[in-house]
N, C-alpha and C positions, 0 to 999 in steps of 0.2 A: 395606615389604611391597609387595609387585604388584597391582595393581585392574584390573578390566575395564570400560571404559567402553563404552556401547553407543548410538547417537545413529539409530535408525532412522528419527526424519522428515526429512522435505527440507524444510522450509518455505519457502514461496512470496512474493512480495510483497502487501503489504496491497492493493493494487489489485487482487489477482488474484479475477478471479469463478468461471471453470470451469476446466477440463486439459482441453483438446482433442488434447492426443498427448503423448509422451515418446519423445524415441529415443535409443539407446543408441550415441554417438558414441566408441567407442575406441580402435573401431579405421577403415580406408576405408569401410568398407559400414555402413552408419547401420542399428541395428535396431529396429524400432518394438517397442513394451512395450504388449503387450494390457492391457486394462483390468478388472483384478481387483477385485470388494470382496472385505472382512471375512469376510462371512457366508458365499460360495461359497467361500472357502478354506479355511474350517472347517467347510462341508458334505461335501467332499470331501475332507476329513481330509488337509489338508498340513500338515508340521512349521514353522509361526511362525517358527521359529530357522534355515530350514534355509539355508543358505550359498551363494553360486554364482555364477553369471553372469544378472544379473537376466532377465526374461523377461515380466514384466508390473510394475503399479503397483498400488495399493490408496489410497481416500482415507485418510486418519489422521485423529486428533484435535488439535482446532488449538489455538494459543498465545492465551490472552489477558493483554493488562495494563490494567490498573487504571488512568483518569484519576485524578491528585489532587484532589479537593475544592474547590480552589481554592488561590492563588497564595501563596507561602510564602516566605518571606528577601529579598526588596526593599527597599531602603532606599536613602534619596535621600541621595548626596554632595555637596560644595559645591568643588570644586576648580579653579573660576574662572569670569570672566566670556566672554563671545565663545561661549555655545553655543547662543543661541538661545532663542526662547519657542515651547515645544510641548507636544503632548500627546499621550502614550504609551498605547497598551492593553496590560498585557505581559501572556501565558498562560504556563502552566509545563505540562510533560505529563512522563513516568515513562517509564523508559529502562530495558531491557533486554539484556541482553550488548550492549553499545554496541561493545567491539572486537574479536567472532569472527567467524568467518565464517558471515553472514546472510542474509536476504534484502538484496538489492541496491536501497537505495534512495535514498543519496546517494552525492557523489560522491568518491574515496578522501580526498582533504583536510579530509573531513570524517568525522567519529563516525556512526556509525549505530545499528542495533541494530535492539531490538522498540520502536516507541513505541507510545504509549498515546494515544488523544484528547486533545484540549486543556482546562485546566481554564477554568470563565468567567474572563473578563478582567476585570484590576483598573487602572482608570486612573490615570496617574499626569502632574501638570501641572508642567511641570516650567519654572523659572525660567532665564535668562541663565545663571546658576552652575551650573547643577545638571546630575547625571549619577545612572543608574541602578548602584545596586552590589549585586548577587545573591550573596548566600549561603546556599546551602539546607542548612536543619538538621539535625544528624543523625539516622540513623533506624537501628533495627536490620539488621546486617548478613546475615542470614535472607534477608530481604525482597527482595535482589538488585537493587533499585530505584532505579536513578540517576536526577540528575534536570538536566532540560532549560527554557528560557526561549525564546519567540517573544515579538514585539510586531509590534502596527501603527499605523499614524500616517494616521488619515482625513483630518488633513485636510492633508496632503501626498501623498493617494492611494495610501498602499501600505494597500491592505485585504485582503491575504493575507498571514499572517504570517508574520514572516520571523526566523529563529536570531538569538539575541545570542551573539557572543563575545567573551573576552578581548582587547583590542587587545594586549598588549603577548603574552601567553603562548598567543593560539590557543584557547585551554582553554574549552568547550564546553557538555561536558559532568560532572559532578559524582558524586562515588561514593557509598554511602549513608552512609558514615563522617564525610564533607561537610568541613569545616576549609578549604573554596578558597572564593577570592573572585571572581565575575568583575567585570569592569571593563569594558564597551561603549563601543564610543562612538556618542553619537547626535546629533553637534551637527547643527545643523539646513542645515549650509552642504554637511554628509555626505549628509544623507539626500535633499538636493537633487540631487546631482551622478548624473553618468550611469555614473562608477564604479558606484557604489552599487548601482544598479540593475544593473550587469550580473553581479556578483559576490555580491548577496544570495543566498541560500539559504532557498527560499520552506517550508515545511512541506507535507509529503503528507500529504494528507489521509488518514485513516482514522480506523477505529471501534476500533481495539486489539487488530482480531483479525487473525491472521493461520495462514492455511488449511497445512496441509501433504500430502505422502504418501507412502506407504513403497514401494518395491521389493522384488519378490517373482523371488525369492532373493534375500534381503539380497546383497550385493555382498562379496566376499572377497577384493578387492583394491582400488585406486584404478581408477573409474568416471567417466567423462565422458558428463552426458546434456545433451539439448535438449530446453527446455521450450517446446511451443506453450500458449498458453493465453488468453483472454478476459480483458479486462482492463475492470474499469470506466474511467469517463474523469475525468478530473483536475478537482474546481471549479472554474468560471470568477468570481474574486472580483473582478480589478482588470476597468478598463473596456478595456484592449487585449489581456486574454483570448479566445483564441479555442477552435470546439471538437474535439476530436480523431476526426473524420468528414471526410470528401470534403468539398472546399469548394464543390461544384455542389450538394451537399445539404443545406448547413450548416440552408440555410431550414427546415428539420424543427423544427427546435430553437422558431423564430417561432413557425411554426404551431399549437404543440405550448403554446408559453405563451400565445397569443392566444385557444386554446379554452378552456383554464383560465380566464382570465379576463373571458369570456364567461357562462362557467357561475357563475363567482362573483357576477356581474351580472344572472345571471336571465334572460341572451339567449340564451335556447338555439336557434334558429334562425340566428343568427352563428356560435355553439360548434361547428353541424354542419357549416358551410361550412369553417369552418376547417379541422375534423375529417377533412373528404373532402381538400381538399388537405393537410393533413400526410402522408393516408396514400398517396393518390396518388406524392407524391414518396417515401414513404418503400420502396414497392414497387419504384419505380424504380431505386432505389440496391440493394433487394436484386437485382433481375435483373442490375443492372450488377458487381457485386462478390461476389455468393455464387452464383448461377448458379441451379444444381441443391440440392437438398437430398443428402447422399451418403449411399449406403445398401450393405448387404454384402447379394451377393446368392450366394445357397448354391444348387448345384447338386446334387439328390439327396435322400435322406432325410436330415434333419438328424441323429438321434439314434445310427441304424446304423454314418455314416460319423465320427461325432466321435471323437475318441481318447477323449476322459473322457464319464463316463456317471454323474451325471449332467455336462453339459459346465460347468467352471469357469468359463467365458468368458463368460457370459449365454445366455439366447433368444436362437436362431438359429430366423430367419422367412423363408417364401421370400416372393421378389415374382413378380410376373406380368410 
């Protein structure tokens, strides 16, 4: 029989904070997508369904997944000596379509999907002989919930966790049916080497939600847009972390933890000194990179000259 599938959100990366634009790349001449909510679009009684060439945006409701509880199917194998004496923290987090097209968060050689936060970590000390062998149990097929493994190693300094996979099969990630085993490898002469390091796959952080939005006119054929958008900035976990801001300003970041920890010490007369130079520079970097604030400036009487009445598009305000 024939079914209609219908996928109205677009969702965004879990980094993403705001929409600062959309524009509709299909064709040479890029068309920006006014900014529509919910509630004006069903003030002004448009058809939800109605089909076309898009022409604005709307936020939607977003995706969440479920951290697990804690870490599930780890068991220590003995398959020889020469790997070293270390100690493992492994998390597990719950995976979401790991192979449609997602938000873009790793890179194609690797699985992606919806993840979910990391569960607490459970250590594991592991012997000369010993290796980690993950297989997570099965779970109803409803549930859509694959499942994923991070670890870190303090004290070989990887303290942002980072993917385990199959050495020999690649294999990643696990479906909820489970029956796979992975096999890592973490001898300690690996997690030394500068390979390692350049080819780990660190975990992006999020909280397990991730934001979407719809197009208004749904799109009625295949649509090419451009998403501007605010992005929070990435933890800085290891010590050669740095932060994703102008490196003339980076100092904000100091100033910013040096009053906090002023204030936590009951020096508030240090807290303010700090306080004035964070904001000192932090004004600075806005005049150097943001300018002006940008504003729409309407010539005329707003209401007379709008096409819709009430206007779908928000309050229109003059300025002086």
């Amino acid at each position: 029989y024939a079914t209609s599938i219908r996928q109205r959100q677009v969702y965004m990366p879990s980094d993403t904070m705001t929409v600062e634009g959309v524009l509709d790349m299909s064709d040479s001449l890029p068309r920006t997508q006014v900014q529509l909510s919910k509630w004006q679009r069903d003030d002004v009684q448009l058809d939800p369904d109605e089909l076309g060439t898009p022409t604005a945006f709307m936020p939607s409701r977003s995706r969440r997944v479920r951290a697990p509880r804690k870490v599930t199917g780890v068991t220590v194998s003995t398959p020889g000596a020469g790997r070293g004496v270390r100690t493992l923290q492994v998390y597990m987090c719950n995976v979401i379509a790991p192979g449609t097209a997602g938000p873009v968060e790793y890179p194609d050689q690797f699985s992606g999907g919806f993840e979910s936060a990391l569960s607490p970590p459970t250590a594991f000390a592991l012997a000369d002989n010993e290796e980690l062998s993950l297989t997570p149990e099965t779970i109803q097929s409803r549930t859509g919930l694959y499942r994923r493994y991070y670890f870190t190693c303090t004290e070989e300094g990887i303290d942002a966790p980072v993917r385990l996979r199959d050495t020999s099969t690649s294999v990643d990630t696990v479906a909820p049916t489970g029956g796979v085993t992975i096999v890592p490898d973490t001898r300690l002469s690996r997690l030394q080497s500068q390979a390692f390091a350049e080819v780990a796959l660190r975990y992006r952080t999020t909280g397990g939600v991730y934001q979407a939005f719809e197009l208004y006119p749904h799109p009625s054929a295949d649509t090419r847009m451009r998403l501007r958008r605010l992005m929070a900035p990435q933890q800085m976990q290891e010590d050669h972390d740095v932060p994703l801001v102008p490196q003339a300003y980076a100092q904000i970041i100091a100033y910013a933890a040096l009053e906090q920890l002023c204030l936590k010490h009951d020096n508030l007369a240090l807290a303010q000194v700090y306080g004035r130079k964070k904001i000192t520079l932090y004004q600075a970097m806005e005049a150097r990179y943001l300018k002006g604030t940008p504003r729409r400036i309407i010539k005329g009487e707003a209401y007379t000259n709008a096409r819709y009445y009430p206007n779908p598009f928000g309050p229109l305000t003059f300025t002086p």
